[in-house]
C-alpha positions as CSV (number, residue, x, y, z in Angstrom):
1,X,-2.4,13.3,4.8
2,X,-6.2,12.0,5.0
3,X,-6.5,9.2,7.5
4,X,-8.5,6.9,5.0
5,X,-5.6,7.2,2.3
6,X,-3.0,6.1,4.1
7,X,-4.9,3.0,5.6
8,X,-5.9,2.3,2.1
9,X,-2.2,2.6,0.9
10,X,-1.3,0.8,4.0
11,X,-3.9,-1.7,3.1
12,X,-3.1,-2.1,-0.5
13,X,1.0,-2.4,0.9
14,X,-0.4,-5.6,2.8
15,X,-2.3,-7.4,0.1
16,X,0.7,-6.7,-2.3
17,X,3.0,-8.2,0.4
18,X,1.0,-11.6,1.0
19,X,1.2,-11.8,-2.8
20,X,4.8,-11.6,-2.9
21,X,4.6,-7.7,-4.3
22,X,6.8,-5.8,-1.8
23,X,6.7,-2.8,-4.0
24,X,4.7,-0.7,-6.3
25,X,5.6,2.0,-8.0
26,X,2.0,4.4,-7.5
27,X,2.4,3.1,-3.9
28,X,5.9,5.1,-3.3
29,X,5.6,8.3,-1.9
């Protein structure tokens, strides 16, 4: 897996939890 994906997924994970969005369906692998 490319580095820079997965701390953009990781990234995108943490903006969607502080908004109350725990999942995402294009975020599950």
């Amino acid at each position: 897996m490319i580095a820079g994906a997965d701390n953009a997924k990781m990234l995108a994970l943490r903006i969607n939890s502080r908004l109350g969005i725990t999942e995402r369906p294009w975020f599950k692998t």
